[in-house]
N, C-alpha and C positions, 0 to 999 in steps of 0.2 A: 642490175646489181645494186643499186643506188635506191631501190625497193625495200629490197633486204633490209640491206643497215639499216632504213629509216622503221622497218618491223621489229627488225633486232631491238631498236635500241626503244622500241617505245614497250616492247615488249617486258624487257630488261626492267625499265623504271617502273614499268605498270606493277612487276614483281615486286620488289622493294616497296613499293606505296603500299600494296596488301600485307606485306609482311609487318612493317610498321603500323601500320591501324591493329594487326590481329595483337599489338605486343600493348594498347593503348590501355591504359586502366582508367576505369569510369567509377566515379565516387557519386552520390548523392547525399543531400542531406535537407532538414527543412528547418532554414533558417530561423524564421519565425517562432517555432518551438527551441530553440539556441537562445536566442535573442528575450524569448518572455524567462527563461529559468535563470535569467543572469540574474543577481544580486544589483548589480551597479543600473540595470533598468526600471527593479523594480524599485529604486531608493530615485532614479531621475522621473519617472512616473507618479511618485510620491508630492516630488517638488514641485514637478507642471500643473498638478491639481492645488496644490498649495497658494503658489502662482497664479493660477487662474480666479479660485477662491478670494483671494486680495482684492480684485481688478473686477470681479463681480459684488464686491461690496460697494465698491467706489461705484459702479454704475447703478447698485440699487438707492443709494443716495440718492443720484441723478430722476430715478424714477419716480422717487416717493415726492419729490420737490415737484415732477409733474403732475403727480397723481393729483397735489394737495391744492395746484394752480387752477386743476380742470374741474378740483370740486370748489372751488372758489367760484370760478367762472359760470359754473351754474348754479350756482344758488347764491348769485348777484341779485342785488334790488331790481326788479323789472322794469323801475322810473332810470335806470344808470345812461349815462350819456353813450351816445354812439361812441364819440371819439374815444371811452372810454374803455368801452367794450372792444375797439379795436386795438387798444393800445395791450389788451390783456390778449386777444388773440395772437398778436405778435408778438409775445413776450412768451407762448405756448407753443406757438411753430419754432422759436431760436429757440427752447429747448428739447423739443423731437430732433433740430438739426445734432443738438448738442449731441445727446446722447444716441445718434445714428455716429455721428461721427466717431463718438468715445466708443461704441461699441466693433466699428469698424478698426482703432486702433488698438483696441485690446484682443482682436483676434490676431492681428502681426503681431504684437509682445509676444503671446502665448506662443504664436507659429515660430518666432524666431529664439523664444525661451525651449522649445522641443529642439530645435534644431542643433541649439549650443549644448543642452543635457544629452543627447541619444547620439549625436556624431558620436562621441567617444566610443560611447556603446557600441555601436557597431562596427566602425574601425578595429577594435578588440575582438571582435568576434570576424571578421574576414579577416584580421591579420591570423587568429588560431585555427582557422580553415584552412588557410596559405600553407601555412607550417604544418597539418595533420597531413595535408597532400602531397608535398612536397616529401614528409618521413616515410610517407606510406606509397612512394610511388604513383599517385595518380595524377596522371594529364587534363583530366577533364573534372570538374564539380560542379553537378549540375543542383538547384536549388527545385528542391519541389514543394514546397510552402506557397507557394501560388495556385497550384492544384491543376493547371494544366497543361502538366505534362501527362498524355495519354499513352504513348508506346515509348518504350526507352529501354535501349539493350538492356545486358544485367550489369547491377553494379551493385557496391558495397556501402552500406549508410553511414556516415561517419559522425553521424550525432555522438554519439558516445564517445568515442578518442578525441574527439573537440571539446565537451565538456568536461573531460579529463584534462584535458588541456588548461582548461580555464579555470578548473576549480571547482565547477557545477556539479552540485550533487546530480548522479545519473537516476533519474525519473524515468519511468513506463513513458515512452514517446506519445503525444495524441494519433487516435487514429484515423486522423488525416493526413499523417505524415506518409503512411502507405500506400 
């Protein structure tokens, strides 16, 4: 008897499990084409180049002082003292250090100048995904802007009621969004 119930009841919940999945609504959308139509990305995309621009003048500085030490150093008196020529060699290696270094700390500015401009960015836009799925019933959004998703039930794209959301003029999606 004690069969049963345990049939009964797994049977019972197994019901309910299927009926809940069949009732699930499935969204997708591609983020990335969201995220390039914004305005506020492409005004913080503006500034990182702007930014970057800066910090690559400061290092060409850095370069042309090399440049101008290496063409020194060859076309030295051929009589110039060792000690002399050594003192110029290490005066050309601390500046390779230099500007490895400078160039090493201007790829963290820039990485952390992206990070403080586009966070916003995309918090905005997952916050009007949240809220388009939420109006529109769906359980699930799945992002296919990555391009590997290969089978995927059917579902409804929400690019557009997102960019309504936001304000984005609705554009022909790319056709990799499909």
């Amino acid at each position: 008897m004690k069969k049963y119930v345990i049939i009964a009841i797994v049977a019972f919940t197994g019901f309910f499990s299927v009926k809940a999945n069949a009732q699930t609504k499935i969204a997708h959308i591609n983020t990335q084409a969201l995220i390039e139509a914004m305005p506020e990305y492409k005004k913080a995309q503006t500034d990182i180049e702007t930014f970057a621009g800066t910090l690559e003048k400061e290092s060409g500085s850095l370069v042309a002082e090399y440049n101008k030490k290496m063409k020194d150093f060859e076309n030295a008196p051929k009589d110039e003292s060792e000690t002399m020529k050594e003192v110029k060699i290490k005066e050309i290696q601390e500046l390779q250090k230099r500007i490895q270094l400078y160039e090493e700390s201007a790829r963290e500015k820039i990485g952390q100048k992206q990070n403080e401009l586009l966070k916003p960015v995309y918090d905005k836009a997952r916050k009007a995904i949240e809220d388009v799925a939420k109006e529109k019933g769906y359980a699930y959004v799945i992002d296919n802007s990555g391009g590997s998703l290969l089978v995927s039930p059917a579902a409804d794209d929400i690019l557009a009621p997102v960019k309504t959301k936001l304000g984005v003029p609705a554009t022909a999606a790319p056709a990799a969004a499909k």
